[in-house]
N, C-alpha and C positions, 0 to 999 in steps of 0.2 A: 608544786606549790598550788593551794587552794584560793583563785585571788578573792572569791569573797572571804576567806577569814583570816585575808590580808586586810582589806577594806575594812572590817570587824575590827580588828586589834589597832589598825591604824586611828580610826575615829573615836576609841574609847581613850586612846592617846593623846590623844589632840584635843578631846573635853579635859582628861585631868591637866592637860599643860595650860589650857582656858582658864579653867579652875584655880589655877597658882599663881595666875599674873598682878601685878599690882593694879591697884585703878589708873595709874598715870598712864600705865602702857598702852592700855586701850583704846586711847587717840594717841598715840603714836604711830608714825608713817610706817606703812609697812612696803613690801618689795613689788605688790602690786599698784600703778602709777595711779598716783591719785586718792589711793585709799587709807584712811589709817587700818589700824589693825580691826578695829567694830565693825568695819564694814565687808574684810573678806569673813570674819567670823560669820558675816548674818549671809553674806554669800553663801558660805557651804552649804546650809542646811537648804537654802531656797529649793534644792527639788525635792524634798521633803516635803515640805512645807505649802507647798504650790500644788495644785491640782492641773492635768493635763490644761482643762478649758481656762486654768485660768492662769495660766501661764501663756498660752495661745491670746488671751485678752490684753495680757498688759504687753506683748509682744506688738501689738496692734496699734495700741495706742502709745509704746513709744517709739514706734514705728522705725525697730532697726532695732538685732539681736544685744549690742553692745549699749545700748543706750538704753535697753530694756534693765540686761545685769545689772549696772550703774544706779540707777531710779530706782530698782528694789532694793539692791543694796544698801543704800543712803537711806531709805525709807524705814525699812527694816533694823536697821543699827540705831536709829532713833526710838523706836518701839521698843526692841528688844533690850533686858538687863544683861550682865553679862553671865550670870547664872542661868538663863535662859537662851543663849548661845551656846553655850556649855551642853545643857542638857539637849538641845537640837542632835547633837553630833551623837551625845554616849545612848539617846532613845532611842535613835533610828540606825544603828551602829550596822544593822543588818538590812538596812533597808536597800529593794531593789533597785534603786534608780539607778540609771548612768546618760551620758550623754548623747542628744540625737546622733553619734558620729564618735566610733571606735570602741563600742561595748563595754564590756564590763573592766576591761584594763584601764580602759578612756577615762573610769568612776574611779578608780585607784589613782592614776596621774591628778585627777582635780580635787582628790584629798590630801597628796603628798604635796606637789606642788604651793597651794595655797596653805598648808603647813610650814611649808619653808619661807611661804612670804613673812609670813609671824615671827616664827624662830630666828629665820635668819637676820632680818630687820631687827628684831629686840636683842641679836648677840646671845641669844641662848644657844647651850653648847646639846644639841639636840641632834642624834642620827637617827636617821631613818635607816632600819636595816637594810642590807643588801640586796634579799631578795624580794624587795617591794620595787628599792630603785631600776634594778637591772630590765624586767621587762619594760619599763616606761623610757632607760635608756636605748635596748634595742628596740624600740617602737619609733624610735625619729628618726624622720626623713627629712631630705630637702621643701617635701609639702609639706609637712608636720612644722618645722620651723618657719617657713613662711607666714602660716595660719597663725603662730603665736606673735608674729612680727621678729622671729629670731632674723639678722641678718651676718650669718656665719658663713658667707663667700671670702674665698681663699683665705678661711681658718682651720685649725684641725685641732677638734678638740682632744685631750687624752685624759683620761682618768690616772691618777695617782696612789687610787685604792681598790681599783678595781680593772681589771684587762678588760678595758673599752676604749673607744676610740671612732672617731667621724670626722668626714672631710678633709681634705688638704690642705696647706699650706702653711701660713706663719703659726704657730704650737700655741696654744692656749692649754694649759695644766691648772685640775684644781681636786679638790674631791669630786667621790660620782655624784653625790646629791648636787653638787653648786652648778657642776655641769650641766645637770638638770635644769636647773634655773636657768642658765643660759641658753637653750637649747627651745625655752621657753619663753624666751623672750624678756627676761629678766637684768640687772644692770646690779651688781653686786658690792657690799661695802667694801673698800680696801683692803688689803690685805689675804684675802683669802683666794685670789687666781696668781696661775705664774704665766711665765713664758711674755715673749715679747708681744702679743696681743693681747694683754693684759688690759691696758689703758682702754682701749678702746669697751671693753665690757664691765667696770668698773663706773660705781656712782662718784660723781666728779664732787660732789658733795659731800662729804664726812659724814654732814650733822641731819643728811636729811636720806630716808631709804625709800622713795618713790619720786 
């Protein structure tokens, strides 16, 4: 597998699924907390969009990486249309960026990932192929889930559509992509985990997906 022209096919997928949403959906909450959907949209492209120095600027002045994201985010989703969200992703479909921390796979996880906060939040019946999830499945660890706020102590996830599997204890079952999410730090609509540690990774809310 080639992950840039994973990365490629993934973001030209993620503009046309942009592309096709209603306007209501676009504030609508999506599976990253706090956000609606405008705003992981205007997310993704930010290292596009941001130059080294000045991404290091607004680092500075919001003084802490998470409050930095959030501020641009929020910023940016006010600015941007959503046709210009859209086109952020399918312009720059090859562009080199990836994150200070786990290379060019790391760029793959934070376009699939923040694709499924969308997808999955709006109930669209949307898979991410196999081989985009699996290395970002075998890529987590007990640090990895830490870092996203996963707290998967004595759980063991299992994939249902894919022979994967992590951690021990009470069984938590779902698709690989949702597992993803979880694994992420994410908190899933109803219905779509099994096994008796289900509740505990599931939004207690029906009506709301952050």
């Amino acid at each position: 597998m080639d992950v840039r022209d994973e990365i490629a096919a993934e973001r030209r997928e993620l503009a046309a699924m942009l592309d096709g949403l209603p306007a209501a959906s676009w504030d609508a909450p999506s599976l990253c907390a706090g956000w609606r959907v405008r705003e992981v949209a205007a997310h993704m492209s930010m290292g596009f969009r941001y130059s080294f120095a000045r991404t290091v600027a607004e680092l500075v002045r919001a003084r802490g990486l998470h409050r930095m994201t959030d501020r641009c985010a929020r910023r940016d989703a006010a600015a941007m249309t959503p046709a210009e969200m859209a086109a952020a992703l399918r312009d720059n479909a090859r562009h080199p960026w990836k994150p200070p921390v786990g290379g060019i796979t790391a760029a793959l996880g934070h376009d699939v990932v923040h694709g499924l906060d969308i997808s999955v939040a709006l109930g669209l019946d949307r898979r991410v192929p196999p081989e985009r999830v699996r290395p970002l499945l075998e890529g987590v660890t007990p640090r990895t889930a830490k870092f996203f706020g996963a707290d998967l102590g004595g759980v063991e996830l299992h994939a249902d559509d894919l022979d994967w599997s992590f951690g021990s204890g009470t069984p938590l079952t779902g698709s690989a992509q949702d597992l993803l999410l979880v694994a992420y730090g994410r908190a899933l609509p109803p219905g779509r985990l099994g096994g008796e540690a289900r509740e505990r990774f599931t939004l207690r809310d029906a009506g709301r997906a952050a």
